[in-house]
C-alpha positions as CSV (number, residue, x, y, z in Angstrom):
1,X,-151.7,67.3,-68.1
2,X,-150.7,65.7,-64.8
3,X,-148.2,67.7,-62.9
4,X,-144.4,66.2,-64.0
5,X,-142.4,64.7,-62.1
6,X,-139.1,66.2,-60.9
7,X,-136.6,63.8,-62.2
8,X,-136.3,60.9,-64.8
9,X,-135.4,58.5,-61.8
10,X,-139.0,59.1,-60.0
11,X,-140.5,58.0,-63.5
12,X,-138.1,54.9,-63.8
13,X,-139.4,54.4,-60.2
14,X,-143.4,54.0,-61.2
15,X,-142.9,53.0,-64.7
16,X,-144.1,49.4,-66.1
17,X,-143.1,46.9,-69.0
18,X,-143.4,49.3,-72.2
19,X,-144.2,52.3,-71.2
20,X,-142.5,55.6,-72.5
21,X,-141.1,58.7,-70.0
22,X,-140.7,61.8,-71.7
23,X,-138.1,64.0,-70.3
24,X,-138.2,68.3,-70.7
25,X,-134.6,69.8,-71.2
26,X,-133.1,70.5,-68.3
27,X,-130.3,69.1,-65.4
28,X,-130.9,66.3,-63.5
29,X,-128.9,64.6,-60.9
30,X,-130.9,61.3,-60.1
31,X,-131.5,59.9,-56.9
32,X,-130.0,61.2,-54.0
33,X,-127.8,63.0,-56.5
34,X,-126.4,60.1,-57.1
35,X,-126.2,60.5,-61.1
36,X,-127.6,57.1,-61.7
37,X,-130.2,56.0,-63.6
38,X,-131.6,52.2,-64.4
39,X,-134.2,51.1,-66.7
40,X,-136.4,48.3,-64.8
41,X,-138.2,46.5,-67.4
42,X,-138.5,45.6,-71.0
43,X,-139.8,48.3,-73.7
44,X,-139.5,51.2,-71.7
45,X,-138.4,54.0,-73.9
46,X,-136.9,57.3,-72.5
47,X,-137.0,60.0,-74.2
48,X,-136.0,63.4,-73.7
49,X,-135.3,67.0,-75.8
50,X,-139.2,68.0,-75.0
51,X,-140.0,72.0,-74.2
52,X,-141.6,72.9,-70.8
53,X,-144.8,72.4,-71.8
54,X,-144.3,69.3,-73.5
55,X,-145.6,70.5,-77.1
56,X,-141.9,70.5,-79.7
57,X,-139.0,68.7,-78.8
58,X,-135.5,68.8,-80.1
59,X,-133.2,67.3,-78.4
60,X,-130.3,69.6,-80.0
61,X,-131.9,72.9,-78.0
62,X,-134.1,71.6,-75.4
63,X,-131.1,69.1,-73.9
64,X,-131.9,66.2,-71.0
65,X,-128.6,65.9,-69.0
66,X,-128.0,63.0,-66.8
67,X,-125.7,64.8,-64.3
68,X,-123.5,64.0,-61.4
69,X,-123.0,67.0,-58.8
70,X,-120.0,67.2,-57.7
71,X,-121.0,68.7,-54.3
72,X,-122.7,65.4,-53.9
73,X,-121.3,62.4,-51.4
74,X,-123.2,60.0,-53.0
75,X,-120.1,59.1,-55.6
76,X,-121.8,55.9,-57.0
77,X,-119.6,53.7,-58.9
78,X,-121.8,52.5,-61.6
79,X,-122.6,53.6,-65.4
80,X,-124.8,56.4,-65.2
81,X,-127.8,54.8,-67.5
82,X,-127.9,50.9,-67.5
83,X,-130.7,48.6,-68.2
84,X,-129.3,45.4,-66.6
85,X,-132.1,42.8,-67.9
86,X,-134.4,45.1,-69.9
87,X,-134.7,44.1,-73.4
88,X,-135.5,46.3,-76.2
89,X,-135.2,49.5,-74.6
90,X,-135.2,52.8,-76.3
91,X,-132.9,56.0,-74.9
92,X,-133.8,58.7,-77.6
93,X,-132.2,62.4,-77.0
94,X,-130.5,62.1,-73.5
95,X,-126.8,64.2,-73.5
96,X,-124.5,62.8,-70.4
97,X,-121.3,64.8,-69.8
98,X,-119.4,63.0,-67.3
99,X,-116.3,65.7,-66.8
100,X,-117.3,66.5,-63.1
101,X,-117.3,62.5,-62.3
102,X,-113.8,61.9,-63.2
103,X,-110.9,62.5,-61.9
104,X,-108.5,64.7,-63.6
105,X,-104.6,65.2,-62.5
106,X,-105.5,68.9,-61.8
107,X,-107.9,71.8,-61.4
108,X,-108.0,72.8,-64.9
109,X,-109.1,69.0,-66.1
110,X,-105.9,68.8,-68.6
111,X,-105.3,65.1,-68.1
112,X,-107.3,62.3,-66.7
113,X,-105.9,59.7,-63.6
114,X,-105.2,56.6,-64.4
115,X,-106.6,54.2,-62.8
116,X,-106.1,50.3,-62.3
117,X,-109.8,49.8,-63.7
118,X,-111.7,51.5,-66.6
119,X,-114.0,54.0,-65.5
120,X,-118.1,54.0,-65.4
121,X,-119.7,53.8,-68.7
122,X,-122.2,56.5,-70.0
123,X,-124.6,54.0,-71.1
124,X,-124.4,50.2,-70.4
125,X,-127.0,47.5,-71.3
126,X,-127.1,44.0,-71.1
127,X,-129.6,43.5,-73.6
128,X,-130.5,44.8,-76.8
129,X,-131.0,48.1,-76.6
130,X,-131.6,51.4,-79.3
131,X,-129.7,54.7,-78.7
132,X,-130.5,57.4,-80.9
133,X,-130.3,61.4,-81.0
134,X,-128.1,61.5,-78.3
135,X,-124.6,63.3,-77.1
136,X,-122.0,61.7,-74.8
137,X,-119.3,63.9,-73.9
138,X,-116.2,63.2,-71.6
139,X,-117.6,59.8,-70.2
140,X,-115.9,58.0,-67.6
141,X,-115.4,54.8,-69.5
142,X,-117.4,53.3,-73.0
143,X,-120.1,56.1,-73.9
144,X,-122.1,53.2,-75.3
145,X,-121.7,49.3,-74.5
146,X,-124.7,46.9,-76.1
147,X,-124.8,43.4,-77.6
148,X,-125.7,42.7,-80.7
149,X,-129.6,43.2,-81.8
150,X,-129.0,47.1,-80.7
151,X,-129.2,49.8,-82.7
152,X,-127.1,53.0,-81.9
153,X,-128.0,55.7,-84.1
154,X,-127.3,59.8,-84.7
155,X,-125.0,59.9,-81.8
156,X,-122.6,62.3,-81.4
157,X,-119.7,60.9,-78.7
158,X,-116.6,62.9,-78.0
159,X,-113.3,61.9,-75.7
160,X,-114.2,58.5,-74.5
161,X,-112.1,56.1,-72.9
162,X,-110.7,53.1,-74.0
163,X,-113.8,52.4,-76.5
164,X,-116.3,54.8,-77.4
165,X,-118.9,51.9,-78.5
166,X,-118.4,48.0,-77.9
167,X,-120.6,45.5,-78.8
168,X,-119.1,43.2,-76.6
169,X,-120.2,39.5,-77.4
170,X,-121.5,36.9,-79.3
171,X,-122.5,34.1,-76.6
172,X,-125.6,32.4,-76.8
173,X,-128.6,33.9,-79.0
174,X,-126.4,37.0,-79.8
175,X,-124.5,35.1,-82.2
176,X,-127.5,34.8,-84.4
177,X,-128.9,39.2,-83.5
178,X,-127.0,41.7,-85.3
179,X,-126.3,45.1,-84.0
180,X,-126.3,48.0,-86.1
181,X,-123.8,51.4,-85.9
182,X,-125.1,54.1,-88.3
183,X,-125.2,57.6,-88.5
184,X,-122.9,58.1,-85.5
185,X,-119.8,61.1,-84.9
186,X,-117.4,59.3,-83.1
187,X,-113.9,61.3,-82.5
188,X,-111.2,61.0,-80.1
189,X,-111.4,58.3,-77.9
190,X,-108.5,57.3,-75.7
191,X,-106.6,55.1,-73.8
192,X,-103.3,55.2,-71.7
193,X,-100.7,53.7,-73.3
194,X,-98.6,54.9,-75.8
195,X,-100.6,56.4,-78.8
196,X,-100.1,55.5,-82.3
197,X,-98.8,52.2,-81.4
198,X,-101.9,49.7,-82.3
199,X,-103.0,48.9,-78.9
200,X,-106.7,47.8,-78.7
201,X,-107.8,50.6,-76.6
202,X,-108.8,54.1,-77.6
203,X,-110.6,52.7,-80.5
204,X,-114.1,54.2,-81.9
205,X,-115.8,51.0,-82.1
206,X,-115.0,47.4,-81.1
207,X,-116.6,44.7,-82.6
208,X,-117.1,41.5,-80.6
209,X,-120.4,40.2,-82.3
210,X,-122.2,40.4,-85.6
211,X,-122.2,43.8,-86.4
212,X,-123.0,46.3,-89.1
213,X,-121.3,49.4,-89.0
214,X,-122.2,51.9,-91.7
215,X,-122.2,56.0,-92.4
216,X,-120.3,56.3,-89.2
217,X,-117.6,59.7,-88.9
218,X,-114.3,57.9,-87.2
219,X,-111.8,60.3,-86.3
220,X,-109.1,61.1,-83.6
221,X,-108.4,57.4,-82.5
222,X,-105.6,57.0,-79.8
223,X,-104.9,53.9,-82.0
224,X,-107.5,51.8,-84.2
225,X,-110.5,53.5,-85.3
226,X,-112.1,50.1,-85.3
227,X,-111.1,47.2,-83.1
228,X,-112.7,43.8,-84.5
229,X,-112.5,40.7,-82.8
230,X,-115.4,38.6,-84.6
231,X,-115.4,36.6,-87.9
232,X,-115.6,39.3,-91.3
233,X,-117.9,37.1,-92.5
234,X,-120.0,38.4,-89.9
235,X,-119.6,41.8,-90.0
236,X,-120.3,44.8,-92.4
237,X,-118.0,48.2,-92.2
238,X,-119.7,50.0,-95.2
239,X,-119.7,54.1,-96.3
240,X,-117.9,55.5,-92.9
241,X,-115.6,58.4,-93.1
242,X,-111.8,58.1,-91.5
243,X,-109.6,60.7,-90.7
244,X,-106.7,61.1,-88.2
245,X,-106.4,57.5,-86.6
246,X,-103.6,57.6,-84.9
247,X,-102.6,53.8,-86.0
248,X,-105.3,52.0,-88.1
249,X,-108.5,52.6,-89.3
250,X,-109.2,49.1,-88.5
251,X,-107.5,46.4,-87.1
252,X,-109.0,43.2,-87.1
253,X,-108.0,39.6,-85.6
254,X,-107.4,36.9,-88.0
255,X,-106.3,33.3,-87.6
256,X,-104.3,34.5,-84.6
257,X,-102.9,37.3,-86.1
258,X,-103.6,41.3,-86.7
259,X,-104.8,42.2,-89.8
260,X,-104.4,46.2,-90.2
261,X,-105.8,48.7,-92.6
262,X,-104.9,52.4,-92.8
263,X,-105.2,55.0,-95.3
264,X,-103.0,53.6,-97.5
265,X,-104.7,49.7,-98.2
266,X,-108.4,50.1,-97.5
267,X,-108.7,48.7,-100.7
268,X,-107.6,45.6,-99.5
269,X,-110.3,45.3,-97.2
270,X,-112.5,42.8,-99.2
271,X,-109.9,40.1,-99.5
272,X,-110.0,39.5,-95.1
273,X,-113.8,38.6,-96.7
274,X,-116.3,40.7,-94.8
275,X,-119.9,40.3,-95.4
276,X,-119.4,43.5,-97.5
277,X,-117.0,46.3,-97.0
278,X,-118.1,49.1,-99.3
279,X,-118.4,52.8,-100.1
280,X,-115.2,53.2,-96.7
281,X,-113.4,57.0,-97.7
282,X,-110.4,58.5,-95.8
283,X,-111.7,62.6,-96.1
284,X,-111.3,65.4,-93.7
285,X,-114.8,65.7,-92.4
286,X,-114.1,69.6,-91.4
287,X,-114.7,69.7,-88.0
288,X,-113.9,73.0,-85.8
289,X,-112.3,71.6,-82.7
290,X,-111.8,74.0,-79.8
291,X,-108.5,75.6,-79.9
292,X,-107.4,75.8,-76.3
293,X,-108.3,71.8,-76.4
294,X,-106.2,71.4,-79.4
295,X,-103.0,72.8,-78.0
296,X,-103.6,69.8,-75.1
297,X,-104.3,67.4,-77.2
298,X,-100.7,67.9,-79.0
299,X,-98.9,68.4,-75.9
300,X,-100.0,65.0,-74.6
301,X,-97.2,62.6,-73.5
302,X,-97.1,58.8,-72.8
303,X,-96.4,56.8,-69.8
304,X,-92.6,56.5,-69.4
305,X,-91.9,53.6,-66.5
306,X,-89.3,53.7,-64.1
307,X,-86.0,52.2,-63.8
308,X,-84.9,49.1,-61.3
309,X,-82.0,49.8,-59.6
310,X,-80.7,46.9,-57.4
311,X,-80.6,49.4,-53.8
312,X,-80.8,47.5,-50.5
313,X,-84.6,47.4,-50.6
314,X,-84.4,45.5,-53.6
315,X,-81.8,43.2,-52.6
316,X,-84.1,42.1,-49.6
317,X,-87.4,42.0,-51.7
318,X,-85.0,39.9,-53.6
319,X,-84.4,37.2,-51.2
320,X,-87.7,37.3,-49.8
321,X,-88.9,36.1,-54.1
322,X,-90.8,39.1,-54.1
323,X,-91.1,41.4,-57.2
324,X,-88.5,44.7,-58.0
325,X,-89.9,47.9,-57.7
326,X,-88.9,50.3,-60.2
327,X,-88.6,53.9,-59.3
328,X,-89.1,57.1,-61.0
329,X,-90.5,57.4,-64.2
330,X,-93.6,59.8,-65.0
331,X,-97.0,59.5,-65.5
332,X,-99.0,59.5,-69.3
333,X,-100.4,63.4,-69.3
334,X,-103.2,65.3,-71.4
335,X,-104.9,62.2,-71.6
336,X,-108.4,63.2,-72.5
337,X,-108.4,67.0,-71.1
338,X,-112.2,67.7,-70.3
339,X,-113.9,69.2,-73.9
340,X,-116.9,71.7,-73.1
341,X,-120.0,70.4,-73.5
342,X,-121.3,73.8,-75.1
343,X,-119.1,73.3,-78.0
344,X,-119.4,70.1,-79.4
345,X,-122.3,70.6,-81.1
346,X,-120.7,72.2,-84.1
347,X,-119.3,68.5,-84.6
348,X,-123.3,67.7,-85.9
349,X,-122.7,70.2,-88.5
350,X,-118.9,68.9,-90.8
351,X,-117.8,72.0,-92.7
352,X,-116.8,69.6,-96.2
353,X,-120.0,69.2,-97.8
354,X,-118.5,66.0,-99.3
355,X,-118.8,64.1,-95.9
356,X,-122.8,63.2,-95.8
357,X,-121.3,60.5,-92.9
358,X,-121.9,60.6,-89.4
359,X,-124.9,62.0,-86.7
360,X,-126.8,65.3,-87.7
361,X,-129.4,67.6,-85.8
362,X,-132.2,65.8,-87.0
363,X,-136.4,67.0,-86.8
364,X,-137.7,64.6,-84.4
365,X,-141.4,64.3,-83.6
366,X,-142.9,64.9,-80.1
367,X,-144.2,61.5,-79.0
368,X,-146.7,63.1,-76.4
369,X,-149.7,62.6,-78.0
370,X,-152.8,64.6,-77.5
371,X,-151.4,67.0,-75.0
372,X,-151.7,64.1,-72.0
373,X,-155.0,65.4,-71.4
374,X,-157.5,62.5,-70.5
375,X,-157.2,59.2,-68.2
376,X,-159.1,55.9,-68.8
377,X,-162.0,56.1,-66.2
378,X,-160.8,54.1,-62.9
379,X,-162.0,50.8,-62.6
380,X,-164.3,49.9,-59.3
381,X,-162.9,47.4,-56.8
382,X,-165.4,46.1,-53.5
383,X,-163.6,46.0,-50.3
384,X,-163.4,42.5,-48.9
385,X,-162.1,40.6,-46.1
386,X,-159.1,38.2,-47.0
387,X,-159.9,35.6,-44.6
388,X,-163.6,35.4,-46.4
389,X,-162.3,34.7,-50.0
390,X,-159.8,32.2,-48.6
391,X,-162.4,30.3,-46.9
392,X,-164.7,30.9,-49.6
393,X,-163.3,31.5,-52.7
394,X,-166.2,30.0,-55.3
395,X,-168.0,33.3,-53.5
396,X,-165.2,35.7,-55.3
397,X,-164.4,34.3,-58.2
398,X,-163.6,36.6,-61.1
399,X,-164.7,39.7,-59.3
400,X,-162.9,42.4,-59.0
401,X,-162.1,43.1,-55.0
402,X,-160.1,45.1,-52.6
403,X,-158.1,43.4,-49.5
404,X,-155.9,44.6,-46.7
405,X,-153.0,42.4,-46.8
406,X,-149.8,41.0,-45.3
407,X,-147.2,40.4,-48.2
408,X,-144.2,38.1,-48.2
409,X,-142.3,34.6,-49.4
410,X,-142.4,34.3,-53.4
411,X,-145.3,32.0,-54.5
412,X,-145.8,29.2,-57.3
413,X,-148.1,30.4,-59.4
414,X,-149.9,26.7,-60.2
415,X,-153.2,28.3,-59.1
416,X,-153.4,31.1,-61.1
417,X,-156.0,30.4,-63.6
418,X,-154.9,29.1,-67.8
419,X,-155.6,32.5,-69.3
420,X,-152.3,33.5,-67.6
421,X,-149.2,32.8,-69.5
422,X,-147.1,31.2,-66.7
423,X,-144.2,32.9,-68.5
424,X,-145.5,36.5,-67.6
425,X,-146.5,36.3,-64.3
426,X,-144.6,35.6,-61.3
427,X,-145.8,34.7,-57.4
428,X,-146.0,36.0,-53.9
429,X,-147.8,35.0,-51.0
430,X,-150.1,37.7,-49.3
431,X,-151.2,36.9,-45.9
432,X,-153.8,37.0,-43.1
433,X,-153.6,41.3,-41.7
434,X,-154.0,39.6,-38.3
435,X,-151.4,37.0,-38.3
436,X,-153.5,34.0,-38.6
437,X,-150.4,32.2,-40.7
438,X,-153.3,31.6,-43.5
439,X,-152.1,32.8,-47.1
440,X,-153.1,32.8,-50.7
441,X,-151.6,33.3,-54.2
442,X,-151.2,36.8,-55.0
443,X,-149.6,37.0,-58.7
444,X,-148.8,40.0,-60.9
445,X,-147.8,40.6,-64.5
446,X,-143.9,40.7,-64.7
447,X,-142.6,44.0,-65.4
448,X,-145.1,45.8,-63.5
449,X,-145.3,48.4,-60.6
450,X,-146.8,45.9,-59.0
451,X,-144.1,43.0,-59.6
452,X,-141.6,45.8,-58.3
453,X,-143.3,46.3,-54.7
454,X,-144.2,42.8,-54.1
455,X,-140.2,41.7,-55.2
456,X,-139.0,44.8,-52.3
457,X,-141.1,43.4,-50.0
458,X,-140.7,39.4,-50.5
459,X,-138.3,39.3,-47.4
460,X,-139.9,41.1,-45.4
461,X,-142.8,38.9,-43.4
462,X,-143.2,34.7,-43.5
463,X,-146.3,34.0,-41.5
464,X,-144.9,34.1,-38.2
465,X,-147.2,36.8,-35.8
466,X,-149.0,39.7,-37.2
467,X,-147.1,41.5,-40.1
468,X,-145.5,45.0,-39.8
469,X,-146.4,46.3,-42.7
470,X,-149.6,46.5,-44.4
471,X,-150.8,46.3,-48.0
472,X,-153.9,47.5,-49.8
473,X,-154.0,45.3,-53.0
474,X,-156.5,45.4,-55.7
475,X,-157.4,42.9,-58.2
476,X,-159.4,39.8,-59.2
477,X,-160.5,37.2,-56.9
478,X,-159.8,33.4,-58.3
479,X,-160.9,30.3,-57.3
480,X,-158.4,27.6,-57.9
481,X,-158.2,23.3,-58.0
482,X,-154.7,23.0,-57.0
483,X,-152.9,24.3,-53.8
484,X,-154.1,26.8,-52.3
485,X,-157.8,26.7,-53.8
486,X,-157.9,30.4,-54.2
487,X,-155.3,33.0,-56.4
488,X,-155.2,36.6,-56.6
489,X,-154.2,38.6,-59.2
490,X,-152.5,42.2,-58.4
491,X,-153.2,44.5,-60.5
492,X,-152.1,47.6,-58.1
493,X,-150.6,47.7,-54.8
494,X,-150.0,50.4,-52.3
495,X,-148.5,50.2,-48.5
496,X,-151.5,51.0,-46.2
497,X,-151.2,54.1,-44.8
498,X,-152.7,54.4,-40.9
């Protein structure tokens, strides 16, 4: 096997449409230790829980984390994995803990800050997305935001903010996708106003789209284990396990009005007319919270505002129309004191037998087959001069040729030949090494290495004098009918090296 690379960001770098990046156990800390990571194209899977040598993984003992240092400047505000535009993505045994990103009203991390805006998610995608074997602990903002057509699987997520998973529309074709929720431990997720008094944050799950949530543990809500927002008839809440909401087990929003069921009425559940509602228990799912924690937890006090008193600074601000400020009053504390990673892993294993609900250390296959031994044998490209195809390109058609290139300007990609799908290629224009101003159509498959260099370097050159920076690329020579009368298709690209 190839020597690994150092960090899941350097794979995320080089990857292409589909591929999948296995990730060893270990700590990483992203670029520039920035703790960020961003999936750049459709399909890509990332996978992690794999031992050194890449031959067992379990993700519950060999664990990936996606860390921040907190020695680092680089404080990037932005959820720590995101996929932006990438559709149907898989992130498969990652952990993030996100306690040395936030900031906490003291040393000891008893009580988050609260801020004017929610924090950075954990995980955040755009696009359908499927999360699976992983742990989130202490994240910033939502562990998990998707739209529906994801599926979020075996998760175990502790002390999130404000919601723990949202599923946060239904515009456009993710009215008609459904996302799915199973198998997931979701406990104690938080918000800042006063607990136990149904306000939407703090919930476990929000539902803003067609959704399916099923076999779910839901415990330790600041207020409504679920938060729904979407039609019933739209959405399944089937077999989960609640315990210890602070408010509701679910609160849903119906003609304009909050429809609310605790432990008392989930009975009545079927008559709001979900698509089915089924197999829902209220049990105490035995799970061995950490002591120390617990004793925060209870201490934990509410926001108490200040009073206005009418002092000569308010009597001016006043006259002036501008708004009273009210002084005094203290801050919400033990809001979400930091849990140690190291010990939530006992929440996989629910002391009642009765509870079968909720995420569990599952076997999970290695996906690296063969031991990564063997590479397809590389293909042979003839060095040719660019200004020789352009001028004669029925000499170069089809084969498969090497050229020293300027690149810049994005391209219409009319010339390419009909065997391309104009819906999976996109253009750029690579020029004349010696400034010439002559150009061709150089196109690549989207969501390619190759797509990514030639989109970084689009701005760079447009014809005018020789071009500062040189490209080999390598690919297949086309002659064309339109304008120009000659194409190119990339298949590789690399900056040429002096």
């Amino acid at each position: 096997m190839a020597k690994p690379l150092g960090d899941p960001w350097q794979a995320l770098e080089k990857c292409e449409a589909g591929d999948t990046i296995h990730v060893t156990g270990g700590k990483y800390f992203g670029k520039l230790n920035a703790g960020v990571w961003e999936i750049p194209f459709d399909n890509v899977q990332l996978v992690g829980g794999y031992d050194k040598e890449f031959k067992s993984r379990d993700p519950w003992i060999h664990r990936t984390e996606l860390l921040w240092d907190p020695a680092s400047k680089n404080r990037v505000l932005h959820p720590r994995l995101s996929g932006n535009t990438a559709k149907n993505c898989v992130i498969d045994g990652i952990v993030i803990d996100m306690k040395d990103f936030i900031r906490y009203t003291d040393d000891r991390k008893t009580s988050r800050v609260d801020m004017p805006n929610p924090g950075e998610n954990a995980i955040d995608f755009a696009q359908a997305v499927t999360v699976r074997n992983c742990v989130i602990v202490n994240p910033d903002g939502y562990a998990i935001k998707a739209p529906p057509g994801s599926v979020i699987e075996n998760n175990l997520i502790f002390n999130g903010m404000i919601f723990a998973i949202s599923i946060y529309t239904n515009t456009g074709d993710f009215a008609k996708a459904v996302a799915t929720v199973k198998d997931n431990t979701i406990l104690y997720t938080w918000g800042f106003k006063q607990p136990g008094k149904g306000a939407y944050d703090g919930a476990c799950v929000h539902i803003n789209g067609p959704a399916n949530v099923t076999n779910n543990i839901l415990a330790g809500s600041d207020s409504n284990s679920i938060y729904q927002v979407y039609k019933a008839e739209k959405v399944s809440i089937t077999k989960n396990v609640f315990f210890q909401n602070l408010f509701a087990n679910i609160k849903a929003y119906y003609e304009g009005k909050d429809i609310l069921f605790d432990d008392k009425n989930m009975g009545d559940m079927e008559d709001l007319g979900y698509k089915t509602c089924d197999g829902n228990e209220v049990l105490d799912p035995g799970l061995a919270l950490d002591r120390a924690w617990l004793d925060l937890y209870s201490q934990r006090t509410a926001y108490i505002p200040g009073k206005v008193t009418m002092d000569d600074m308010n009597k001016l601000r006043q006259i002036a129309g501008l708004p009273l400020i009210a002084r005094g009053g203290t801050p919400a504390l033990g809001v979400a004191p930091a849990y140690d990673l190291e010990k939530v892993y006992v929440f996989l294993e629910p002391k009642n037998a009765k509870c079968k609900a909720g995420a569990r250390k599952l076997k999970v296959e290695s996906l690296v087959k063969g031991g990564g031994g063997s590479t397809a044998p590389a293909k042979d490209y003839a060095k040719a001069d660019f200004l020789a195809f352009v001028e004669k390109p029925a000499e170069f058609n089809g084969k498969s040729v090497e050229l020293l290139v300027g690149l810049g300007e994005v391209a219409n990609v009319g010339p390419a030949p009909d065997t391309f799908k104009r819906d999976t290629i996109t253009g750029f224009k690579i020029w004349d090494k010696d400034g010439s101003g002559k150009w061709s159509t150089g196109f690549v498959t989207k969501g390619t290495n190759a797509e990514r260099v030639c989109t970084g370097a689009s701005m760079d050159y447009r014809g005018a004098g020789k071009p500062e920076t040189l490209y080999t690329v390598k690919g297949i020579a086309y002659e064309a009918n339109g304008f120009p009368k000659h194409a190119f298709y990339i298949q590789s690209i690399e900056k040429y090296e002096l």
